[in-house]
C-alpha positions in Angstrom: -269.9 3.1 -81.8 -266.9 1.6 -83.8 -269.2 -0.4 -86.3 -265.5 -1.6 -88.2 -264.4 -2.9 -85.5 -267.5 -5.0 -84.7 -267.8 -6.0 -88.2 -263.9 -7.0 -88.2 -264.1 -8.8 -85.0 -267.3 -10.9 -86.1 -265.1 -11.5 -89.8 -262.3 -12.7 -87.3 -265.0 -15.1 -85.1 -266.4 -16.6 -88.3 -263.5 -17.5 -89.8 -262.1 -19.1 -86.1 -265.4 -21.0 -85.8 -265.2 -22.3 -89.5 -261.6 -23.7 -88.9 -262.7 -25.7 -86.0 -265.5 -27.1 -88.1 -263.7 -29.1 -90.3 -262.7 -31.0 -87.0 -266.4 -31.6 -85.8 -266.9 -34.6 -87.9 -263.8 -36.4 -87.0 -264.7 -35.8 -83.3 -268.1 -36.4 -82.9 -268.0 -39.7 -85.2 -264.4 -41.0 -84.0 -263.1 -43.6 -81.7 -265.2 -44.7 -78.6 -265.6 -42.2 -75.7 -266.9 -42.2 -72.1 -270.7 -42.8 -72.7 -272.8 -39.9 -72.2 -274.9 -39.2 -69.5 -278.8 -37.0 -69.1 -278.3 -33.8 -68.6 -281.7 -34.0 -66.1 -282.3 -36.7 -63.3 -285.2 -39.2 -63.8 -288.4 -36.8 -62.9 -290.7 -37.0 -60.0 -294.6 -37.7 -60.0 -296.2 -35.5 -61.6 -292.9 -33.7 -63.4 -291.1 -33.8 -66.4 -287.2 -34.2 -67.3 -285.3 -32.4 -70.1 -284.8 -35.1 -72.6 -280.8 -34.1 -73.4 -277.9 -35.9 -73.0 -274.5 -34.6 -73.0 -270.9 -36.0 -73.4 -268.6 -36.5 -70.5 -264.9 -34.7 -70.2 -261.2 -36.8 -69.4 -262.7 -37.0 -65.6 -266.4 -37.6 -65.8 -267.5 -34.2 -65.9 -269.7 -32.7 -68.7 -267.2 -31.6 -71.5 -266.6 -28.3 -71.6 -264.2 -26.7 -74.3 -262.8 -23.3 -75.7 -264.0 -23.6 -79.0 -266.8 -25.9 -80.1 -266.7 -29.4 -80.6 -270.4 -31.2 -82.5 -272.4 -30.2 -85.1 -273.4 -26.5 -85.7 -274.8 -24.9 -89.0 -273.0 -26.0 -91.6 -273.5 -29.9 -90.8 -277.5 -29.9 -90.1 -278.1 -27.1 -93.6 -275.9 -29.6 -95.1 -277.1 -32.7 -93.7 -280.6 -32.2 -94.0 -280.7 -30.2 -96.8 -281.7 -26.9 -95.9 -282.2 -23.3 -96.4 -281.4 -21.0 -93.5 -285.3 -18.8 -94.1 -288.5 -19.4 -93.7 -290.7 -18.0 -97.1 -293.0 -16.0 -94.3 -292.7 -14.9 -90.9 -292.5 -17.4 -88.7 -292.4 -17.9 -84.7 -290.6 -21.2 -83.1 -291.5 -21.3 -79.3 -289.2 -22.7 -77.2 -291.2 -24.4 -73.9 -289.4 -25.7 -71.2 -289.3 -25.5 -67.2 -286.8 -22.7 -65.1 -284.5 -19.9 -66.2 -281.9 -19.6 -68.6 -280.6 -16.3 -67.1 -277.6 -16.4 -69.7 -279.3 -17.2 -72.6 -279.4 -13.6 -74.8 -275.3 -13.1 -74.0 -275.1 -16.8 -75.0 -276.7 -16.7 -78.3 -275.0 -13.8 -79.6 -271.8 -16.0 -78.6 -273.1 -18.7 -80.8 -273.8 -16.9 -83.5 -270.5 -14.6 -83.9 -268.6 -17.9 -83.5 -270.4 -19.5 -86.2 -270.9 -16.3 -88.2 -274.4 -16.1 -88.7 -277.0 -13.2 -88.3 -277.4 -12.4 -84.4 -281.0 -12.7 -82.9 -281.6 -9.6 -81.4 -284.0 -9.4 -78.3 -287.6 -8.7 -79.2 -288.6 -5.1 -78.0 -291.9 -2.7 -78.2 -290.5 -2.0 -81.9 -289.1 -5.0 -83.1 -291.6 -8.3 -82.7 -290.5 -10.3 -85.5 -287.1 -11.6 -86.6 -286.0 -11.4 -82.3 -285.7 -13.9 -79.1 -288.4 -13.3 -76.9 -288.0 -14.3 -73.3 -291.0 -14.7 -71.1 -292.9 -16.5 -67.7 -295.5 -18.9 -68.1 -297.4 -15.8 -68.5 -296.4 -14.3 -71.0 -294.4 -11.6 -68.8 -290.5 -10.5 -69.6 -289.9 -9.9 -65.6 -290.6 -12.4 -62.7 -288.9 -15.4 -64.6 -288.5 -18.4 -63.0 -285.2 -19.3 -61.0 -282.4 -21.1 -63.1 -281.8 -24.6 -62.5 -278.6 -26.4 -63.6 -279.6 -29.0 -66.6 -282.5 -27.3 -67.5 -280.3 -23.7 -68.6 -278.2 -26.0 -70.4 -281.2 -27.3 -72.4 -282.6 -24.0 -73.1 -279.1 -23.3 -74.8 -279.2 -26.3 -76.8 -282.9 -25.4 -78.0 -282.6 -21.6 -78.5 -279.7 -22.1 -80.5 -280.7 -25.3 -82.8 -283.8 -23.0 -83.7 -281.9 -20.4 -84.3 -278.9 -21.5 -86.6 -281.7 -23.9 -88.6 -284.2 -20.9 -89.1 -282.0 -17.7 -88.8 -284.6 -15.1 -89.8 -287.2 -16.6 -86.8 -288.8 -15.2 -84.3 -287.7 -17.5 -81.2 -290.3 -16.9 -78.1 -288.6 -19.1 -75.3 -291.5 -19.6 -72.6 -290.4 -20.8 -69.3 -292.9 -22.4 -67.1 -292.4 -22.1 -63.3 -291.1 -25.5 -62.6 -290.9 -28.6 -64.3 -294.5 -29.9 -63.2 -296.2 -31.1 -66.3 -299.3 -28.8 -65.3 -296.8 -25.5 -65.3 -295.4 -26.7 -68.3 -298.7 -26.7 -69.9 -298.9 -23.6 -69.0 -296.4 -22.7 -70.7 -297.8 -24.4 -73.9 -300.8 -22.3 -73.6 -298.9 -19.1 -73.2 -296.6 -20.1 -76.6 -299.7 -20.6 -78.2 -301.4 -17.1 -77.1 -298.2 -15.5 -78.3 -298.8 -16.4 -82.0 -296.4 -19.5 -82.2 -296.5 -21.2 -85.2 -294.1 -24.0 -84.4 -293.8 -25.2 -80.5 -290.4 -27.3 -79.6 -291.2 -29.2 -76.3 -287.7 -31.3 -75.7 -289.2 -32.7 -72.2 -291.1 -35.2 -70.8 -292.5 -37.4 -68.1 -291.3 -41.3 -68.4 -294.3 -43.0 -68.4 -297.9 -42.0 -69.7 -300.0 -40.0 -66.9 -303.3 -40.8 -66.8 -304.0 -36.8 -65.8 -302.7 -36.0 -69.2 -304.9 -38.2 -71.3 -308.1 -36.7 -69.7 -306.5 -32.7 -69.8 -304.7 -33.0 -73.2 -306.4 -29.3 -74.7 -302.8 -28.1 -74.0 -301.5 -29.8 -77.3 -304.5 -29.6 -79.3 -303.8 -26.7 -81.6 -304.7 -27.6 -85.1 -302.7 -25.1 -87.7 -299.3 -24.8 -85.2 -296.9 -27.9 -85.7 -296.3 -28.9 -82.0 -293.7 -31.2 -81.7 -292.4 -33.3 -79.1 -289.1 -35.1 -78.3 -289.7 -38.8 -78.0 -287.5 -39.5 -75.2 -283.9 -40.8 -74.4 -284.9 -44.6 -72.7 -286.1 -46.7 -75.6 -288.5 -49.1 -76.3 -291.9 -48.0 -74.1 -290.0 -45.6 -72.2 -291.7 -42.9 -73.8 -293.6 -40.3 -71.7 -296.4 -37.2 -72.2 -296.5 -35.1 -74.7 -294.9 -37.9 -77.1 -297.6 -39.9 -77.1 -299.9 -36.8 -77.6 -301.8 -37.9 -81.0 -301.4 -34.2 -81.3 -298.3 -33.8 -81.6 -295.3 -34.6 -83.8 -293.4 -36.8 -81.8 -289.7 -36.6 -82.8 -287.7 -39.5 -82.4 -283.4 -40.1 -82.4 -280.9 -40.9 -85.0 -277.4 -40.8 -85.5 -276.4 -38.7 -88.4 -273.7 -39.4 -90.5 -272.3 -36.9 -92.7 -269.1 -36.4 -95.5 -267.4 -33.4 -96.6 -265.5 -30.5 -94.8 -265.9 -26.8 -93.6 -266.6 -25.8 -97.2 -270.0 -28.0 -97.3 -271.6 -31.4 -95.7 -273.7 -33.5 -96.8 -275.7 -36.6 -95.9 -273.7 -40.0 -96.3 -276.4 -41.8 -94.0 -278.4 -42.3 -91.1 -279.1 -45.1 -88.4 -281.7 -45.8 -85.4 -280.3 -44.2 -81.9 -280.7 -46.8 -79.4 -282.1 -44.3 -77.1 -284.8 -43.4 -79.1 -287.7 -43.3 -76.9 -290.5 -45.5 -79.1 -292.8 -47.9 -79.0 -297.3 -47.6 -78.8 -299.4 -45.8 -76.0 -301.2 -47.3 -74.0 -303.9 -44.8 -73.9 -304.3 -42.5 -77.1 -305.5 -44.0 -80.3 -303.3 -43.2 -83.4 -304.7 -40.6 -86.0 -306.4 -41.8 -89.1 -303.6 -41.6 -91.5 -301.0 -43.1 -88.7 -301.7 -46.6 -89.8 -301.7 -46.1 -93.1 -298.2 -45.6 -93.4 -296.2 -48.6 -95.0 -295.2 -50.6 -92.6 -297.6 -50.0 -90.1 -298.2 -53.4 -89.3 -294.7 -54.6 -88.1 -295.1 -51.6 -85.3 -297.7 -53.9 -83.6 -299.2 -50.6 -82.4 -302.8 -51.9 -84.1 -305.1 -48.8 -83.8 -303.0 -47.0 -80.6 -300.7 -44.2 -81.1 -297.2 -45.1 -82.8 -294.2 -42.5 -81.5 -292.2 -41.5 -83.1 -294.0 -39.9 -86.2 -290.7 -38.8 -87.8 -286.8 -38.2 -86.6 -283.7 -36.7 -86.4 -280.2 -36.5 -85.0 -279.9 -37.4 -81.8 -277.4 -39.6 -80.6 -274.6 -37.5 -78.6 -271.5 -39.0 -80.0 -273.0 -36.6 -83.2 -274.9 -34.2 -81.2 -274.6 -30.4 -81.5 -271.7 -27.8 -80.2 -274.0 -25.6 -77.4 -272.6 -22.7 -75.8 -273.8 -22.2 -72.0 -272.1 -19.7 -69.2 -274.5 -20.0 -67.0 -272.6 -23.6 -66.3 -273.2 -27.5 -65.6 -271.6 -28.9 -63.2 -269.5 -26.8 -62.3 -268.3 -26.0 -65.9 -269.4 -23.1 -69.0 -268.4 -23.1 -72.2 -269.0 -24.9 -75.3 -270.6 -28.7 -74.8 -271.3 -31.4 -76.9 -274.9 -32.1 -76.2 -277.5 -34.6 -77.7 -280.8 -36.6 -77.2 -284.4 -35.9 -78.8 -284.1 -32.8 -77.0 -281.9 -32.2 -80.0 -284.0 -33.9 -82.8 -287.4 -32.1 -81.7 -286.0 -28.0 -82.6 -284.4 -29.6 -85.6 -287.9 -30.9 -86.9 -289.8 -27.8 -85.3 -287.3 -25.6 -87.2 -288.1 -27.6 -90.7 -291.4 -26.7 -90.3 -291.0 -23.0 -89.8 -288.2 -23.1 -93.2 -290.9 -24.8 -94.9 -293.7 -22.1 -93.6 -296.7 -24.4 -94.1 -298.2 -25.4 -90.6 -300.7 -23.4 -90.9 -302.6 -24.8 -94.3 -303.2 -27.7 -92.7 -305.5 -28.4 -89.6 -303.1 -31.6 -88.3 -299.3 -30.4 -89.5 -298.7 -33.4 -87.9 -300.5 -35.3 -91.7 -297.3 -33.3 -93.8 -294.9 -36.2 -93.2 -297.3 -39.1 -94.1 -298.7 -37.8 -97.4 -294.7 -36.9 -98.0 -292.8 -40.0 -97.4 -291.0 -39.7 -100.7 -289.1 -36.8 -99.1 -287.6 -38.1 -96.0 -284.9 -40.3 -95.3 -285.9 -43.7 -94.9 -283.9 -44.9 -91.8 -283.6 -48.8 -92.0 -280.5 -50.0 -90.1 -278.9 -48.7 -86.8 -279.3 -51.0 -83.4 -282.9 -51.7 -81.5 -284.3 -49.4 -78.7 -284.9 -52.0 -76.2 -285.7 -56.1 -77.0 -287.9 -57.1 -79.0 -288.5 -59.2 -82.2 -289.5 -56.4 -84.2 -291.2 -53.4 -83.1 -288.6 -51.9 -81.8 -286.3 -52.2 -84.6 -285.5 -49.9 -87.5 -287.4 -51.3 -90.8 -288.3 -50.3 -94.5 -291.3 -47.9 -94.2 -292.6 -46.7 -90.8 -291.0 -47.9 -87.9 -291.3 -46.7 -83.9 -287.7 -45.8 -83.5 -287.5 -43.3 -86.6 -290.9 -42.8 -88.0 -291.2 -42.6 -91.2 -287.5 -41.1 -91.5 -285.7 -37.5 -91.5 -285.7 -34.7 -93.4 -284.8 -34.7 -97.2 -285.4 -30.7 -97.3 -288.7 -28.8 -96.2 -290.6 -31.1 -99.1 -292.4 -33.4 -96.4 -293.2 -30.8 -94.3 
């Protein structure tokens, strides 16, 4: 094997990927485009929908491009402050519904293009540090069959892990379909595996009644499960958000300064889509409504989502990389939603490598409000007076804020 010439042609990726990141900024914070549209229709009884949204091309047609166009590694290390390794092993699963047959040749895309350590697939020998794909069962053959929207949401997961936490293992679980009884199968099966972060950027739109009576599939005390909060707003949160045992992860729009050399934070607003608001069902945990602010979420003693948050908005979502296609199309896409913000905070906790001394990781955040960005201004998730607005201290849209570092968590 010509190991030069691999190392040459990775030196040449690198330094293509790191011209075109200069350009990210301008593009995904520039002049008004087509709106963007979910990458998965509104779910069926009893199902779930990926919670990603992803920016239209000239003709209405997801946006696919040569090189990549939204944020990638330099803007959310630099953005959010962060290292690129957890202190101790650590294993992000990855839970959501079909096949991503593409996925292992995709990655290693990603990666070259952005110049950061490949993922290599997980093998009898090599269990940590490697992307492990697998059935509801735990089994590397007999995956599911690939759906469009979903493979495209598996992309923008596996790969948000992986640039945020490049030295973790990544076990992507794939339940059979998107029923929320195969997903929490799935859940299960992450857990089983030794997960000690889960990323579930799914579900249903309303609050099943099924779920509140079989919620065991989210009640893992030590593993920071987390949640995207949904894409619809004000009370159009679903299941597992409203989970009080999970970390619900709700949408901002991230703005950033600085150039390919380095980024950093210049601010942060509410994402109107932010799914928020108070369940109708759960009650919140103990140290929920102790947060400041607490009272002007009008949740009284039920559940609050989101707990904390995290870019989201598409217009400054992430560059994904997906052959497999959408629509029609493969390439690079510019994809956002809470689908985005929940592997973001799933990947903090694995940098910061301390789920596991707690019995609620979901507690870190609340007793570490002093590290997180407090997000007070950006537009309403639906109409309301006040609840669903962004506000000093905890608010439903944001939570108590994003990430200043791995400090809060």
């Amino acid at each position: 094997m010509n190991h030069g010439r691999r190392i040459s042609t990775r030196a040449r990726a690198a330094r293509a990927g790191a011209a075109v990141l200069a350009s990210l900024l301008v593009h995904a914070s520039g002049a008004a485009a087509a709106p963007a549209r979910p990458v998965c229709p509104e779910p069926a009884r009893g199902h779930a929908a990926c919670l990603s949204y992803v920016m239209p091309g000239m003709r209405g047609a997801a946006a696919d491009t040569p090189l990549p166009v939204g944020y990638g590694p330099a803007q959310f290390h630099g953005g959010y402050v962060l290292g690129t390794e957890a202190p101790i092993a650590q294993t992000i699963a990855i839970v959501d519904a079909y096949d991503d047959p593409t996925i292992r040749q995709d990655l290693t895309t990603y990666d070259t293009t952005y110049g950061i350590p490949d993922l290599p697939t997980c093998t009898a020998t090599l269990t940590t540090s490697c992307l492990l794909q697998v059935n509801q069962r735990g089994e590397a053959s007999h995956l599911p069959v690939a759906q469009s929207g979903w493979d495209l949401e598996i992309s923008l997961d596996v790969e948000t892990a992986h640039e945020l936490c490049q030295n973790c293992k990544i076990d992507l679980v794939e339940a059979k379909n998107s029923s929320l009884a195969n997903l929490d199968a799935a859940e299960l099966e992450a857990v089983k595996l030794g997960a000690t972060e889960i990323s579930n950027s799914w579900g249903s739109f309303t609050e099943p009644l099924r779920e509140v009576v079989v919620n065991a599939a989210f009640d893992h005390p030590g593993i920071a499960v987390v949640a995207a909060s949904g894409d619809n707003g004000f009370r159009r949160f679903g299941f597992p958000a409203s989970s009080p045992d999970v970390i619900a992860a709700g949408g901002t729009t991230l703005h950033l300064t600085g150039s390919a050399g380095g980024y950093s934070w210049s601010g942060e607003e509410s994402w109107s889509g932010s799914g928020s608001g108070c369940s109708r069902y759960f009650t919140a945990q103990p140290w929920q409504p102790l947060a400041s602010g607490w009272a002007s979420s009008l949740c009284g003693n039920k559940r609050g989502v989101a707990d904390v948050s995290a870019d989201a908005n598409p217009e400054t979502g992430a560059a994904v990389y997906d052959s497999n296609g959408y629509e029609g199309q493969s390439g690079w896409f510019q994809v956002g939603g809470t689908s985005l913000s929940s592997p973001i905070i799933a990947s903090v906790y694995a940098l910061a490598g301390n789920a596991a001394s707690v019995e609620f990781p979901a507690s870190l955040p609340y007793a570490n409000v002093s590290h997180l960005h407090d997000v007070t201004t950006g537009p309403a998730t639906g109409t309301c007076l006040i609840a669903c607005r962004p506000r000093v201290g905890y608010d439903t849209p944001t939570g108590l804020g994003s990430p200043i570092g791995t400090a809060a968590f």
